[in-house]
N, C-alpha and C positions, 0 to 999 in steps of 0.2 A: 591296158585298154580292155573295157569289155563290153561285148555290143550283146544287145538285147531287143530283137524286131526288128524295126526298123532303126535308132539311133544306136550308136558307142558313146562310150561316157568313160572317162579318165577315171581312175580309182587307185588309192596307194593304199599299201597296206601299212596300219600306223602299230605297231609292236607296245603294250601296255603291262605295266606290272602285276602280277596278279596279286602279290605280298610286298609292298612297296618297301615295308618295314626292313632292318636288316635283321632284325630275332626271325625266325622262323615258329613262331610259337602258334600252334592252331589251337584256337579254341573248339568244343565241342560241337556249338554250332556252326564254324566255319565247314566241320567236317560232314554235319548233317548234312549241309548246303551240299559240299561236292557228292556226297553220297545218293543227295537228289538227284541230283543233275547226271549223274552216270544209271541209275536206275530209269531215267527218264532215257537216255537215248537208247538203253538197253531195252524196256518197254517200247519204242516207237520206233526199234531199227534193230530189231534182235539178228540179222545179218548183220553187223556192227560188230567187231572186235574190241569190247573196249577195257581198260584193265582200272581197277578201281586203287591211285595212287596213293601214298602212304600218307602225303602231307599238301598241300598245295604250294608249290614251291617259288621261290621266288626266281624268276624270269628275267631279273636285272642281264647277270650273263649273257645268256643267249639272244635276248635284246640286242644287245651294244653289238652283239658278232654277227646278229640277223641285220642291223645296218648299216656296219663297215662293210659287209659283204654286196649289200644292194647298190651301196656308192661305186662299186667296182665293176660288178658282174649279178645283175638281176635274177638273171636263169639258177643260176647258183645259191644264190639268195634262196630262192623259190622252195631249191630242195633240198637247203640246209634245214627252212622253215617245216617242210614236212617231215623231218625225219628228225627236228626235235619235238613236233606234234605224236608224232610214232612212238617216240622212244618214252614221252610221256604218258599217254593214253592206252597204248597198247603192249608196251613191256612195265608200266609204272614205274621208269627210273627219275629219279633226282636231277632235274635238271639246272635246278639250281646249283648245284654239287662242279666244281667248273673243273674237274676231272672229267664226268659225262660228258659234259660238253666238250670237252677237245677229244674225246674217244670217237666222239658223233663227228666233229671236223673230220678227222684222219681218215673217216671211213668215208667220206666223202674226197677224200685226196687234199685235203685245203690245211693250209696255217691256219694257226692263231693270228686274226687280221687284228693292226694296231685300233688303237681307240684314241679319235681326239676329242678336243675340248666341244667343239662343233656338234660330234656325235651325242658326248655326251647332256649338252643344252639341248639339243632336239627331243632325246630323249627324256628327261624333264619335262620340258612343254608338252610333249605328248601326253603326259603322266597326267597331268596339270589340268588339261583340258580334257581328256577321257572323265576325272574325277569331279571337273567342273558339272557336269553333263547331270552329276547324278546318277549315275548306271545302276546302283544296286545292285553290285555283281550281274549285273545284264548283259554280257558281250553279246555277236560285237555291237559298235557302235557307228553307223555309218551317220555325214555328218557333211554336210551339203555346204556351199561357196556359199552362201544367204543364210549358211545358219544353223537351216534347219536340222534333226536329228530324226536317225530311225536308232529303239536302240530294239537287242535281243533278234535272235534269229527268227527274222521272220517269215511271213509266206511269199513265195513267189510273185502273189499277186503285189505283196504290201512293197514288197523291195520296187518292183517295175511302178507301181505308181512314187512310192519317195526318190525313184530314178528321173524322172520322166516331170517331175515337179507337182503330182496332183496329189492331194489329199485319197488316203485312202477309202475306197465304199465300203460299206459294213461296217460292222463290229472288227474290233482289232482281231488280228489273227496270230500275234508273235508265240511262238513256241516256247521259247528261252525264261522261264516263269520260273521263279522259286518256289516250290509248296511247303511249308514246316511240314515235317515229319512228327506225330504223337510224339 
């Protein structure tokens, strides 16, 4: 739940493929892309730790383990979820690699949680409808009971009014922008 002003508003966090594919094959522009995108938070958050990964990896794994874990134990969830954010961003390991990932479990005290059939169709449908969306490598993508969508990280103002149901004032304000690179 997360309250903002005066209302609270239910929110789940829906786990999305970055390389849906099973090749791990980055093309050069896929690389530009994250290279933008780390140069950008590095530009607009140079407090920011952030480490520039080898590959953009596929997140199928730690997916499936970030929602067996939430079906059990949320809190848990939470900071498995951060500390495979951590171990991507800020050490640049492999997290698709599902050796990293159970190194990341143990260090949290946790098993390898089983995966069902359940899990894995949810995770799917999520797939499914994240790509429906159109995103354009835009995460994230928040995505309203009626429908509606906010995608890319937006401003504070733009999140409260796609919370709150009004249409945003001004010029859009999302952050989350891909630039080509020369």
């Amino acid at each position: 739940r997360l309250r903002l002003y005066e209302g609270s508003y239910d929110i789940k966090w829906r786990p999305i493929q970055h390389v849906p594919n099973e090749m791990n094959l980055q093309s050069v522009e896929d690389m530009a892309q994250m290279a933008s995108e780390v140069y950008t938070v590095r530009h607009r958050a140079p407090e920011v730790s952030i480490a520039m990964p080898q590959l953009r990896p596929n997140s199928a794994v730690a997916n499936m383990i970030l929602m067996a874990l939430e079906a059990k134990n949320y809190s848990l969830a939470q900071k498995f979820r951060s500390r495979v954010f951590e171990a991507l961003w800020m050490e640049g390991l492999d997290i698709s690699d599902q050796e990293v990932v159970a190194k990341l479990l143990l260090e949290q005290g946790l098993e390898m949680p089983e995966f069902g059939l359940d899990g894995k169709t949810e995770l799917v449908e999520i797939q499914q409808q994240w790509q429906a969306a159109d995103p354009d490598r835009r995460i994230p993508i928040l995505t309203a009971s009626d429908g509606r969508t906010l995608i890319g990280l937006s401003s504070p103002r733009d999140i409260d009014c796609f919370l709150e149901g009004r249409e945003s004032a001004g010029e859009p304000s999302g952050v989350c922008e891909f630039v080509p690179l020369p």
